[in-house]
C-alpha positions in Angstrom: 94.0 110.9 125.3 96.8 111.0 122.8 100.8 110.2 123.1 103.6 111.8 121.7 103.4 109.3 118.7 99.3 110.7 118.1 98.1 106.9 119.2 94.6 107.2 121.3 95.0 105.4 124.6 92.7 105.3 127.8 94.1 106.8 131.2 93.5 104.2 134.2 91.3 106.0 137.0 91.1 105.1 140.4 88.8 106.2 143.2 90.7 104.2 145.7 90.9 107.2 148.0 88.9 110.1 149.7 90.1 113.2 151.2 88.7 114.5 154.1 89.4 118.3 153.9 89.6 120.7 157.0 90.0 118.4 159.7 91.3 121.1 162.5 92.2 120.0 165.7 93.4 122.3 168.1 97.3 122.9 169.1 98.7 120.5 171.7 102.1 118.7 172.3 101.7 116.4 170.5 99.5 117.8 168.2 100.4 115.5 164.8 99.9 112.2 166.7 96.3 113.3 168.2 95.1 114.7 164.8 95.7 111.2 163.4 94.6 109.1 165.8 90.9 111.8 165.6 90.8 110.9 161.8 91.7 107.6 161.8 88.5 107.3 164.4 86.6 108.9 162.0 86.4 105.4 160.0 86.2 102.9 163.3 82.5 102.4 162.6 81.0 98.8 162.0 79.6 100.1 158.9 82.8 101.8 157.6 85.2 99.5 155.8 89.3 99.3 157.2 91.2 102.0 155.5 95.3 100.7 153.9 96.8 103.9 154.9 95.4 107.9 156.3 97.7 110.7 155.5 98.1 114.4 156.7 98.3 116.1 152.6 98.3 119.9 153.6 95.7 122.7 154.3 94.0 120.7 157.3 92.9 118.0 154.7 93.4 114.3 154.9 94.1 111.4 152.0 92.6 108.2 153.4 93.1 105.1 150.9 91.5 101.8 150.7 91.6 98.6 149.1 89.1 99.1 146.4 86.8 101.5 145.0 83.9 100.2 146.6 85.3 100.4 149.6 86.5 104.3 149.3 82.3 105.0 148.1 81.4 103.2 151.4 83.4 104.8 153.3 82.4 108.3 151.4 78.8 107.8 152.2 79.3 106.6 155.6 80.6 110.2 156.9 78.5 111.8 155.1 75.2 110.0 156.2 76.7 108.9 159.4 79.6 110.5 161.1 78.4 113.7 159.7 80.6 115.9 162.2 84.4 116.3 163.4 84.6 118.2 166.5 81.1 119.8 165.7 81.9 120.9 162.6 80.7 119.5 159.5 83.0 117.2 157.9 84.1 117.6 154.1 84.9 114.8 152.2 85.5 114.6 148.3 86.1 111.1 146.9 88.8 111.7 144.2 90.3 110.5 141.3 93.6 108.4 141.4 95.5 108.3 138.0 97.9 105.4 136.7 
């Protein structure tokens, strides 16, 4: 990429973080407190690693951040090959880029 003075610079990625997208729970009183609490038990497995932060982002998707980006692939292939489904549906997940 190029500034505003025409110098060529490199854009920092990060794949710290995954978004599980779709995650639909059904209506309850507390509604918002049980849909996090589902997701966040998405990633209590032994082989998952510990997540810094899960957030609802909007459309029934969720961000999910971790330390590294190791740790967001791990956790990327661990509900895809082993969580698989959320409430018998199959769960979506994109790991995504992070700019700087």
């Amino acid at each position: 990429m190029r500034d505003s003075r025409l110098c060529c610079f490199r854009v920092n990625v990060l794949r710290d973080f995954i978004v599980v997208h779709k995650v639909v729970v059904a209506d309850t009183a507390n509604g918002d407190v049980l849909c996090l609490q589902e997701v966040e038990n998405l990633f209590c497995g032994e082989l998952c690693p510990k997540f810094i932060s899960c957030e609802f982002a909007h459309n029934n998707s969720w961000y999910v951040t971790f330390d590294t980006e190791e740790d967001a692939q791990k956790a990327y292939c661990y509900l895809r090959e082993e969580v698989r489904t959320f409430h018998g549906t199959p769960i979506m997940v994109s790991n995504t880029v992070h700019f700087m």
